[in-house]
TORKOL-4160 file (C-alpha; in steps of 0.2 Angstrom, whole numbers, padded with zeros to 4 digits, m for minus):
67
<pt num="1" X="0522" Y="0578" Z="0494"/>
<pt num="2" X="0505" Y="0569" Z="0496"/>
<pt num="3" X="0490" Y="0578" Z="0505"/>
<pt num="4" X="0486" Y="0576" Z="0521"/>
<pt num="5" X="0468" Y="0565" Z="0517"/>
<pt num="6" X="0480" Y="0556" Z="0505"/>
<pt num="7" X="0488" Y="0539" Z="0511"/>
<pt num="8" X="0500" Y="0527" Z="0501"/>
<pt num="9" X="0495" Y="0509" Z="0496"/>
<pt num="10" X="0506" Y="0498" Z="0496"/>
<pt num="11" X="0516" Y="0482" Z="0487"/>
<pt num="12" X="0521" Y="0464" Z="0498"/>
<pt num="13" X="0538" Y="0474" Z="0496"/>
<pt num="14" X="0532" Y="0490" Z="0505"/>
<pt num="15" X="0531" Y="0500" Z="0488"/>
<pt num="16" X="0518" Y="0513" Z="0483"/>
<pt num="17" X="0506" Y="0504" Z="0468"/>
<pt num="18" X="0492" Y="0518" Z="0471"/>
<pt num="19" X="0485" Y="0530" Z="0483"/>
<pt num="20" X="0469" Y="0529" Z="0495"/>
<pt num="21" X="0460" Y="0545" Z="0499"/>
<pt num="22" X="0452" Y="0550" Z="0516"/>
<pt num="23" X="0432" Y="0554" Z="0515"/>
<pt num="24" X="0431" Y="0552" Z="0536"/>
<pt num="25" X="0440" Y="0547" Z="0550"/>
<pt num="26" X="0439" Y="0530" Z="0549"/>
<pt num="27" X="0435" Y="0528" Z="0530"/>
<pt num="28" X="0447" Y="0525" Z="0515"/>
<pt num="29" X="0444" Y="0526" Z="0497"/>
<pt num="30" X="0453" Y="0519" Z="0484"/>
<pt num="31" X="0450" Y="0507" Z="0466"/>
<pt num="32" X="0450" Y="0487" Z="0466"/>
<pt num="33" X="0463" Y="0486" Z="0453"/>
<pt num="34" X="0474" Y="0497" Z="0467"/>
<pt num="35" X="0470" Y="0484" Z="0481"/>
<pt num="36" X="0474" Y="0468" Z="0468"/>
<pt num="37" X="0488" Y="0475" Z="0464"/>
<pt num="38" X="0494" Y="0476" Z="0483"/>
<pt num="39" X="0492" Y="0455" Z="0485"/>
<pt num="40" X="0473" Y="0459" Z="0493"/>
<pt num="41" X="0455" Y="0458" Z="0493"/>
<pt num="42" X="0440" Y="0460" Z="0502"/>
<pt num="43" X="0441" Y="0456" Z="0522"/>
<pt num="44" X="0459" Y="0455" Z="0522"/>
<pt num="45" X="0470" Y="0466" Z="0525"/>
<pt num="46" X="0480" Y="0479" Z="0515"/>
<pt num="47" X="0496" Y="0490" Z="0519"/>
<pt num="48" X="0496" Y="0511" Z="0521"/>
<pt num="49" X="0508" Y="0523" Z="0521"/>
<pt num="50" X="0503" Y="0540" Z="0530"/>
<pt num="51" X="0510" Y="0558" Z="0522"/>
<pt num="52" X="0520" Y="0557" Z="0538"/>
<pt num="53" X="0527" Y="0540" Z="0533"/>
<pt num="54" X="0520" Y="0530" Z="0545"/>
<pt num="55" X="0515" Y="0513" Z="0539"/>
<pt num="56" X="0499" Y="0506" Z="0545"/>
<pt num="57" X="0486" Y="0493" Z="0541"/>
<pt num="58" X="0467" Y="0494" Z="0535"/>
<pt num="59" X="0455" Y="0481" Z="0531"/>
<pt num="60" X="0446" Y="0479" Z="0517"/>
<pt num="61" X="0428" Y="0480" Z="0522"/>
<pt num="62" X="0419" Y="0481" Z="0503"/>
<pt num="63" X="0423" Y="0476" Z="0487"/>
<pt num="64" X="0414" Y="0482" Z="0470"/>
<pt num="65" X="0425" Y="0474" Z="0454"/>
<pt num="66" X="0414" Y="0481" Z="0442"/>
<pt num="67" X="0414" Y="0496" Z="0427"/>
């Protein structure tokens, strides 16, 4: 059961690769490697999966690829 600040990330195939968390209302966080690994990157847009189930779509407004 994911948390309600907690939304799915996921795969061209509509699959969960990783999560993204909630730190307002109209701000996601999550990792590069998660937004890769989704067919993504910075300006384009990336699928969401709500705890409800609802799939929606975010754009990817920064980009840091760095350790």
């Amino acid at each position: 059961m994911m948390q309600k600040n907690t939304l799915q990330i996921l795969n061209q195939n509509n699959l969960p690769i990783g999560a993204a968390f909630l730190v307002s209302d109209d701000l996601l966080l999550t990792c590069a490697h998660v937004v890769n690994a989704a067919g993504s990157a910075a300006g384009q847009a990336v699928s969401l999966r709500t705890p409800s189930g609802t799939e929606i779509s975010a754009t990817v407004e920064a980009w840091r690829d760095e350790c």
